[in-house]
BAPANU-498678 format. One record per residue: residue number from 1; residue in three letters; x, z, y of N, C-alpha, C in turn. Coordinates in steps of 0.2 Angstrom, whole numbers. Layout:
N
<rec i="NUM" aa="ALA" n_u="X" n_w="Z" n_v="Y" ca_u="X" ca_w="Z" ca_v="Y" c_u="X" c_w="Z" c_v="Y"/>
...
***
This chain:
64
<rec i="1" aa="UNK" n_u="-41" n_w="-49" n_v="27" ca_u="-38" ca_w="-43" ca_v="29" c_u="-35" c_w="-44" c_v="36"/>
<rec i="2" aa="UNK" n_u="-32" n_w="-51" n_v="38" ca_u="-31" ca_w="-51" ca_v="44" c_u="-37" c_w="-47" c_v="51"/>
<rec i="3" aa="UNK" n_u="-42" n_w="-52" n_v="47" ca_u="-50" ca_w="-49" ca_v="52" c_u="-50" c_w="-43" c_v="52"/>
<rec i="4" aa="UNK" n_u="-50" n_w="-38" n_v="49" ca_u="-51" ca_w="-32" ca_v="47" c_u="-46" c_w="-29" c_v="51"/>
<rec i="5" aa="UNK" n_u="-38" n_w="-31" n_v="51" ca_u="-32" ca_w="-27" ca_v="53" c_u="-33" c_w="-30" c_v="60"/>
<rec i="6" aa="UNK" n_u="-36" n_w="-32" n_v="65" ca_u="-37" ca_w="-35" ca_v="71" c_u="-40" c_w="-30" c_v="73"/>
<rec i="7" aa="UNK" n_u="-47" n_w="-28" n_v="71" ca_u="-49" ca_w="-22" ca_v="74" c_u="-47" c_w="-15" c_v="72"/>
<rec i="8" aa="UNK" n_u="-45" n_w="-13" n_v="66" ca_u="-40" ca_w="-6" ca_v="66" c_u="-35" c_w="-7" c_v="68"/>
<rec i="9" aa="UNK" n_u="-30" n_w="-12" n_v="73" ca_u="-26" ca_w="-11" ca_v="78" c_u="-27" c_w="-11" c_v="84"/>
<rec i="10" aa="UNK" n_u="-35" n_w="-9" n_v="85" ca_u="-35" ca_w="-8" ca_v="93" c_u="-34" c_w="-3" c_v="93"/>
<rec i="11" aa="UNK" n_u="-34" n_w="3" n_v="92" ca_u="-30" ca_w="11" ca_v="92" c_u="-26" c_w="13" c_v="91"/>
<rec i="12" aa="UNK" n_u="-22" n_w="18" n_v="90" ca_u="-16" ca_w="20" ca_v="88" c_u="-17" c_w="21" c_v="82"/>
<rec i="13" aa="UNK" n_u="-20" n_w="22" n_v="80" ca_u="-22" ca_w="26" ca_v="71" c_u="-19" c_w="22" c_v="65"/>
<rec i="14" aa="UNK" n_u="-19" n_w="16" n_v="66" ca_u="-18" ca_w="12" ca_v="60" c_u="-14" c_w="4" c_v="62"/>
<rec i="15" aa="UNK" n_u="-6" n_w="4" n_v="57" ca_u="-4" ca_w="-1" ca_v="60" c_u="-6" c_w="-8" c_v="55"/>
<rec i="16" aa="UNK" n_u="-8" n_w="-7" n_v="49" ca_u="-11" ca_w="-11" ca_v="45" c_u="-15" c_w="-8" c_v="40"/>
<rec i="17" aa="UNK" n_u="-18" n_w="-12" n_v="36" ca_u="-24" ca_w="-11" ca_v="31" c_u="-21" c_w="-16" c_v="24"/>
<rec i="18" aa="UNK" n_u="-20" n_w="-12" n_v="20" ca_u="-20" ca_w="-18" ca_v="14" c_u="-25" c_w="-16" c_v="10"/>
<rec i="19" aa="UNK" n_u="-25" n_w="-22" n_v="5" ca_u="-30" ca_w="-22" ca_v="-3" c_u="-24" c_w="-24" c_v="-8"/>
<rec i="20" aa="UNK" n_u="-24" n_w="-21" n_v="-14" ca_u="-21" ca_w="-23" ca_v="-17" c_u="-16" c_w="-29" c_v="-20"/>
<rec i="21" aa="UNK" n_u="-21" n_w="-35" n_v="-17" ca_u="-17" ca_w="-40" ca_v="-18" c_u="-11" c_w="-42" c_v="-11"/>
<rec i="22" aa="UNK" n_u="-13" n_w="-41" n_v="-7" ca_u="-11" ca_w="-41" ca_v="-1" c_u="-3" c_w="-36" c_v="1"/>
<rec i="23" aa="UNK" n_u="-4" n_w="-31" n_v="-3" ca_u="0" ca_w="-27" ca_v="-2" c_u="5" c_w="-27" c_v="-8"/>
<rec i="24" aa="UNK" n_u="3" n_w="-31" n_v="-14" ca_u="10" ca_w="-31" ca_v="-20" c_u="11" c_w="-38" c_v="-18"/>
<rec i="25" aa="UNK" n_u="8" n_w="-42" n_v="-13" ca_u="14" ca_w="-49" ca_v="-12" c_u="18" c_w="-47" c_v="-6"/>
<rec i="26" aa="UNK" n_u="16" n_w="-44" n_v="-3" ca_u="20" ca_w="-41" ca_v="3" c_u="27" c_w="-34" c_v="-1"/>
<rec i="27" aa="UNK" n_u="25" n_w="-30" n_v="-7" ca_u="31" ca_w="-28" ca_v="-9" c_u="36" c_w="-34" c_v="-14"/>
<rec i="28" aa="UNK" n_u="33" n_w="-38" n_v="-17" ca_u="37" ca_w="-43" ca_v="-20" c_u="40" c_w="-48" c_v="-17"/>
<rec i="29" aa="UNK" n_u="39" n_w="-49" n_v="-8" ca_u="42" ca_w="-52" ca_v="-5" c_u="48" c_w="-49" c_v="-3"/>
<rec i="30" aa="UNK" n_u="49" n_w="-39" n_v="-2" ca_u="55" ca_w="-37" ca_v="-3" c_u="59" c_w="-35" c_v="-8"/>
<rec i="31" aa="UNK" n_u="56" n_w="-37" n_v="-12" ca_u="62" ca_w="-36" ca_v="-19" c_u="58" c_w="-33" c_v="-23"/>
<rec i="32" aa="UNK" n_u="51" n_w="-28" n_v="-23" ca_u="49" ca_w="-26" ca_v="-28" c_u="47" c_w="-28" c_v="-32"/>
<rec i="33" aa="UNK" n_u="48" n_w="-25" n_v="-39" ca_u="45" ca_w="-27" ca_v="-44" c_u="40" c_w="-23" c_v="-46"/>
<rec i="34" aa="UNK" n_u="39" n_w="-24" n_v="-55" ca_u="32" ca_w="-21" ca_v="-57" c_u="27" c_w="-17" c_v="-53"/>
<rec i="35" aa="UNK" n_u="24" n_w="-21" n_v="-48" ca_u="20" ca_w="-19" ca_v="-44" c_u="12" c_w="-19" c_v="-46"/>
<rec i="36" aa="UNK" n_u="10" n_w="-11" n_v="-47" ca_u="3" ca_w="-9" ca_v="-51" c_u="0" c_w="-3" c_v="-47"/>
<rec i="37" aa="UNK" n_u="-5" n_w="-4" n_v="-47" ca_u="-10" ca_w="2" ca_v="-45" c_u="-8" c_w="6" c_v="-49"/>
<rec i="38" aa="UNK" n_u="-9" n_w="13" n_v="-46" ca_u="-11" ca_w="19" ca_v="-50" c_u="-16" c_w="24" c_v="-49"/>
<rec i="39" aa="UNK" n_u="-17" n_w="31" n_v="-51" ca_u="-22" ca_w="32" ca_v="-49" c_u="-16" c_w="40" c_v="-45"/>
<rec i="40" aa="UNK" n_u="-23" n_w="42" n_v="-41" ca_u="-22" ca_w="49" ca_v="-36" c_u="-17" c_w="53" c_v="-42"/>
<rec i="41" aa="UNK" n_u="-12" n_w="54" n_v="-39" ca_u="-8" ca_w="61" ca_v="-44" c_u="-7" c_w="68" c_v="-38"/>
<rec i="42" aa="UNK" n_u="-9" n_w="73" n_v="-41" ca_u="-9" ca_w="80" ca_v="-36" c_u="-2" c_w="80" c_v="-33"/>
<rec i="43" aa="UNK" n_u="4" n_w="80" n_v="-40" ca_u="9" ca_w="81" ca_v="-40" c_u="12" c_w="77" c_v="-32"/>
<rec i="44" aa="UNK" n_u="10" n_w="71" n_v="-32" ca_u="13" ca_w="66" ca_v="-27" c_u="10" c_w="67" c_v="-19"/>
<rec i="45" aa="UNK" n_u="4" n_w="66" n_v="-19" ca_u="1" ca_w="64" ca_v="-16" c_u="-5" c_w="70" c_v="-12"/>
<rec i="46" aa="UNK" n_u="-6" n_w="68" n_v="-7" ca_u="-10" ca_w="73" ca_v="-1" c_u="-17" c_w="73" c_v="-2"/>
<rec i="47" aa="UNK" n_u="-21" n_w="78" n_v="-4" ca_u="-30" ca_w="81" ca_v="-6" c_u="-33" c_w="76" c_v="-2"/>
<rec i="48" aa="UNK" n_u="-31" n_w="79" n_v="4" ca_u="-35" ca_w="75" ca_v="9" c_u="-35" c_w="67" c_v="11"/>
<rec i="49" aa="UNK" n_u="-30" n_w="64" n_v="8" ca_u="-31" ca_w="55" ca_v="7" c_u="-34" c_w="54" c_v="-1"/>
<rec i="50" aa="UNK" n_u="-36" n_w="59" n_v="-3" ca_u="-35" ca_w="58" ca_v="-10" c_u="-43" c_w="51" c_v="-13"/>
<rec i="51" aa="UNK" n_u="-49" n_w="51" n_v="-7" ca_u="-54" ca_w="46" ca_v="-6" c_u="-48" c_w="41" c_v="-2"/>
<rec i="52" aa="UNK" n_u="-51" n_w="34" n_v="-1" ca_u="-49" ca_w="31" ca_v="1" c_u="-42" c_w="28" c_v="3"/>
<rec i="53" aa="UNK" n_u="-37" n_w="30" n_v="-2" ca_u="-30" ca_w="29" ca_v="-2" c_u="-30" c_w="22" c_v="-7"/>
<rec i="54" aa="UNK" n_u="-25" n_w="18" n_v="-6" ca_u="-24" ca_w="15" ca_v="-12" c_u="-15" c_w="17" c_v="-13"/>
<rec i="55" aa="UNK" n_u="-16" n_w="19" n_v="-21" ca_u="-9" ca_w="21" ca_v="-22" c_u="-6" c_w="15" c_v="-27"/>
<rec i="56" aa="UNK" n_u="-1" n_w="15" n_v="-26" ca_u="0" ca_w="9" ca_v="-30" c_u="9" c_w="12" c_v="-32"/>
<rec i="57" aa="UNK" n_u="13" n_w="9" n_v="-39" ca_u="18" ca_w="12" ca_v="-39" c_u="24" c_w="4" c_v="-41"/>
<rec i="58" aa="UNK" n_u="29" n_w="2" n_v="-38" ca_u="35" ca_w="-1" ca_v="-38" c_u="39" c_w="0" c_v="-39"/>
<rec i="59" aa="UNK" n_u="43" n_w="-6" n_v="-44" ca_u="50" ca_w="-4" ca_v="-44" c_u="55" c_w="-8" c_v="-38"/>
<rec i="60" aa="UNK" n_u="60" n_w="-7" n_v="-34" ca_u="65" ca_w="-9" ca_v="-32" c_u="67" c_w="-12" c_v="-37"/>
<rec i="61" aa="UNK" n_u="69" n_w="-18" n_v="-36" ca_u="75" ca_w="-26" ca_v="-41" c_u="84" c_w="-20" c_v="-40"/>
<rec i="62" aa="UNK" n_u="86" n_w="-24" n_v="-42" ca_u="95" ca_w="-20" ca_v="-43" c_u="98" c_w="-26" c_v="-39"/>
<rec i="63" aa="UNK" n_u="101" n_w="-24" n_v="-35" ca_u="105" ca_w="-28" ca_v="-31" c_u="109" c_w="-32" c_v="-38"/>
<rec i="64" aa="UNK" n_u="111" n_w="-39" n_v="-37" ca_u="115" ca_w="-45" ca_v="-41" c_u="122" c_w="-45" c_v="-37"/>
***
């Protein structure tokens, strides 16, 4: 993913790219938990990303 985000940072368009795994160690670093795909919901989520998204859903930990 680095190789891949090196090149969609050469334009303003995109400041990172993740895959799934990439991205639920990157929210479990901030404290997320149960960190799992899901699929496209209308209710949440924009038509127009509805290819190409990955949705994924999180819980935030409770402060100790």
């Amino acid at each position: 993913m680095e190789h891949i985000n090196y090149h969609f940072r050469q334009g303003d368009q995109h400041r990172f790219v993740y895959d799934f795994k990439t991205l639920a160690q990157a929210l479990t670093s901030l404290g997320f938990q149960d960190v799992e795909r899901r699929d496209y919901d209308p209710e949440l989520d924009s038509s127009d990303r509805k290819i190409g998204t990955l949705y994924v859903k999180a819980r935030k930990a409770e402060a100790q």
